[in-house]
C-alpha positions as CSV (number, residue, x, y, z in Angstrom):
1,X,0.0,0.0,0.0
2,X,0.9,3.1,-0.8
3,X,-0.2,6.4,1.2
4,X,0.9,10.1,0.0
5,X,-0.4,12.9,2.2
6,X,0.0,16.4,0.1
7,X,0.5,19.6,2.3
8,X,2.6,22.7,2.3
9,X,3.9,21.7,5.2
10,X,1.4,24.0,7.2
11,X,0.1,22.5,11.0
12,X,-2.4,21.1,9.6
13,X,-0.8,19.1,7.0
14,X,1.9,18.0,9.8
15,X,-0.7,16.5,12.0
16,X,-2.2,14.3,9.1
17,X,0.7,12.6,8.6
18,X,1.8,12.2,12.4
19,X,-1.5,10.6,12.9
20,X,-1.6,8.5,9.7
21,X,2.2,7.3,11.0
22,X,0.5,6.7,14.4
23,X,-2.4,4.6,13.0
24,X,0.3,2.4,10.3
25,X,2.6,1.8,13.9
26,X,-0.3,0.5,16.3
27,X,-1.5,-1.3,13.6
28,X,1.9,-3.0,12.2
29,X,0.8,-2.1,8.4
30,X,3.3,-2.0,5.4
31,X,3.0,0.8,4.0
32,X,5.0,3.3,2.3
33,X,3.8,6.2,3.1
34,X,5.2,10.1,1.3
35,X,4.8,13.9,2.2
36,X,4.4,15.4,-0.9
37,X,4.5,19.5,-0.1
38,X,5.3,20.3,-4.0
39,X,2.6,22.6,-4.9
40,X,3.1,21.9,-8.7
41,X,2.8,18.3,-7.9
42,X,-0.3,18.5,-5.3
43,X,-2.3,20.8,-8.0
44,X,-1.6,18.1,-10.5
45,X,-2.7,15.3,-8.2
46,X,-6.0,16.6,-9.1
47,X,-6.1,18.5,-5.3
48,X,-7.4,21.7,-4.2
49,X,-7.8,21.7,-0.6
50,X,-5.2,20.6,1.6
51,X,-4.2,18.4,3.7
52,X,-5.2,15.6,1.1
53,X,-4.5,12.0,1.1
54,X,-3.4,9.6,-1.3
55,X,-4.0,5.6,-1.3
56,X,-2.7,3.4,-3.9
57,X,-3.3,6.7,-6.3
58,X,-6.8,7.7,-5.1
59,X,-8.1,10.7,-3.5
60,X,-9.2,9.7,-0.4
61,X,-10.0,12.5,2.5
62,X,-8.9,16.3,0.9
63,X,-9.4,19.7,3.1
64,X,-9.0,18.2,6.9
65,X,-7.5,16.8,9.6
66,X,-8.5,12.9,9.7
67,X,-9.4,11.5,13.1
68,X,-7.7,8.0,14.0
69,X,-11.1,6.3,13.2
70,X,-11.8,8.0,9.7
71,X,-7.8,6.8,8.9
72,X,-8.5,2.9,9.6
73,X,-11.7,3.4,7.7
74,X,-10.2,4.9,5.0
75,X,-7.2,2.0,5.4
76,X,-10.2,-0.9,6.3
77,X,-8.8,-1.7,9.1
């Protein structure tokens, strides 16, 4: 599995990918998971709103924080 999370780098975007690395540590995935805080490449992921993230190439939560419980949805898990 692959997980990209695109930010500028901005709070927000830090704290989706702390708790996406919390969630793929408890849980023992493997996953290789990105920060991608290119704005050329976010805008031609197809992204508008940021924080966004990425599985296997699909858009999956865009324009906020995730909780810990929308993350293991998103992952099935």
């Amino acid at each position: 599995m692959e997980i990209k999370v695109l930010g500028t780098g901005c709070a927000k975007c830090k704290a989706t990918y702390q708790a996406i690395e919390k969630v793929i540590n408890e849980n023992h995935l493997e996953v290789r998971l990105t920060k991608v805080e290119d704005i050329v490449e976010i805008i031609n992921s197809g992204v508008m709103a940021t924080p966004a993230v990425i599985v296997d190439g699909a858009v999956k939560i865009k324009g906020h924080v995730p909780s810990e419980s929308e993350i293991r949805k998103v992952l099935d898990i």
